[in-house]
C-alpha positions as CSV (number, residue, x, y, z in Angstrom):
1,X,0.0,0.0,0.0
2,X,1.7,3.2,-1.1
3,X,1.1,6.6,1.1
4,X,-1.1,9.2,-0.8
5,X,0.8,12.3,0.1
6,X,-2.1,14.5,-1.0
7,X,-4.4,12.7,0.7
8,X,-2.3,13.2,4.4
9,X,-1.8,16.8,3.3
10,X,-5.5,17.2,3.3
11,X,-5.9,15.3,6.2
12,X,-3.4,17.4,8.2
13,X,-5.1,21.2,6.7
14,X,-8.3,19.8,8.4
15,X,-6.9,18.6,11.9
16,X,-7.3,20.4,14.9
17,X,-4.7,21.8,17.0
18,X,-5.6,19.5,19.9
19,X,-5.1,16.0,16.9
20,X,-1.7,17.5,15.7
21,X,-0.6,17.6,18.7
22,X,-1.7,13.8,19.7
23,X,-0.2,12.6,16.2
24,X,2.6,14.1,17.4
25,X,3.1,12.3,20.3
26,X,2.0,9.0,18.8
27,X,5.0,9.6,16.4
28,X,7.7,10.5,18.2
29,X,6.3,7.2,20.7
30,X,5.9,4.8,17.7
31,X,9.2,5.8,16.4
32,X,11.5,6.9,19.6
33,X,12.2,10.5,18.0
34,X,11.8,14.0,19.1
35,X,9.9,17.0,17.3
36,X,11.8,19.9,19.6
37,X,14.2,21.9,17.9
38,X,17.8,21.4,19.2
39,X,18.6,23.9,22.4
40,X,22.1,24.4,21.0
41,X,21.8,24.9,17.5
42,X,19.1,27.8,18.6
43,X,21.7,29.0,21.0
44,X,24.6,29.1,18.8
45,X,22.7,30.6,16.2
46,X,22.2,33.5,18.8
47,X,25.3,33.9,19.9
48,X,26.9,33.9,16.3
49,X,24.5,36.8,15.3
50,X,25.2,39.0,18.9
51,X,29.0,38.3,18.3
52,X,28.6,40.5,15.0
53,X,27.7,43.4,16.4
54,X,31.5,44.7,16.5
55,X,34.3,44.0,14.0
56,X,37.8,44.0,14.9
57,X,39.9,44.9,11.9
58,X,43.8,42.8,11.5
59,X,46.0,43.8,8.8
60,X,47.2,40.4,7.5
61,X,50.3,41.9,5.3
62,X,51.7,45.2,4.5
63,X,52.1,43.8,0.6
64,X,54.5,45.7,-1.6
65,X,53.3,49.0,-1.2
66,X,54.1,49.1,2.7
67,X,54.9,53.2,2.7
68,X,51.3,53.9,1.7
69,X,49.9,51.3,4.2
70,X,51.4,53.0,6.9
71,X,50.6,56.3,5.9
72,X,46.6,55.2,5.8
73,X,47.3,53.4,9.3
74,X,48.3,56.8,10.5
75,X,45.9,58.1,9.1
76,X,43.1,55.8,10.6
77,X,44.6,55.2,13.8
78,X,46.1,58.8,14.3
79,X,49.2,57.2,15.3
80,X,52.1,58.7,14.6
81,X,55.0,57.4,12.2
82,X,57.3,55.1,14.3
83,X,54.3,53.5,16.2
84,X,52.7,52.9,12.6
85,X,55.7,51.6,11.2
86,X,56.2,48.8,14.2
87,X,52.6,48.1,13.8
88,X,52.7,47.6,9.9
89,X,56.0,45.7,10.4
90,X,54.2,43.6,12.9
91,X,51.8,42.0,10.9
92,X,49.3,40.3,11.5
93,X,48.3,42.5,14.1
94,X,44.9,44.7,14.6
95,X,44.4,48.0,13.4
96,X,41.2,48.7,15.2
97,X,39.1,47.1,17.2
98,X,35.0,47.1,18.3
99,X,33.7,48.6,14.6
100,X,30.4,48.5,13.5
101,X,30.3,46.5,10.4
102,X,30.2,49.9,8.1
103,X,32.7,51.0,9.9
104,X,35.0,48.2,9.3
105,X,34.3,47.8,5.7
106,X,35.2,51.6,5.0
107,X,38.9,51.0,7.2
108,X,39.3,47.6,5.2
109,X,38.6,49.3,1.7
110,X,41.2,52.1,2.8
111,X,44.0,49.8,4.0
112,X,43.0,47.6,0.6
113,X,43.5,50.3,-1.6
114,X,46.7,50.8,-0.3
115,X,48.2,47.7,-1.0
116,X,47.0,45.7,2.1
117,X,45.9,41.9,2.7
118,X,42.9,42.7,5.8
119,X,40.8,40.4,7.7
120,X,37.4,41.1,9.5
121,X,36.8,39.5,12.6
């Protein structure tokens, strides 16, 4: 006997709250299974979406054209040349940190256009 998947379809339109709920129960009796959503996917789900409300910002490499990156990373950071310099030279390292997501994106097309390899985190 084959299922008639329209036919359950219809069936299920017409049921009640209270006989969904039964079925339900019956199947997750019959067939030792569980209709609640997982706690921890939910959870993670959560977190991942409130850990994205700030961007940190980590120049990767200085690439070829290291001059002009430091020059933006003064420029950005308001650092002045020697503490640019040693944080350029220190790649990977972060240039700033706690950014909204425009934010972050306008510092990482400046630093790109300048010749550098960035990461958002």
């Amino acid at each position: 006997m084959a299922l008639n998947i329209e036919n359950i379809v219809a069936e299920l339109e017409n049921a009640t709250i209270l006989e969904l709920s039964e079925l339900v129960k019956a199947i997750e009796e019959k067939f030792d299974v569980t209709a609640a959503a997982p706690v921890v996917a939910a959870a993670g789900a959560g977190d991942a979406a409130a850990a994205k409300d700030s961007f940190d910002v980590e120049l990767t490499s200085a690439g070829d054209k290291k001059v002009a990156v430091i020059k933006e990373v003064r420029g950005i950071t308001g650092l002045g040349l020697k503490e640019a310099k040693e944080l350029v030279d220190g790649a990977p390292t972060m240039i700033k940190e706690g950014l909204s997501e425009s934010e972050a994106n306008e510092v990482k097309e400046k630093l790109e256009a300048a010749g550098a390899s960035i990461t958002l985190k």
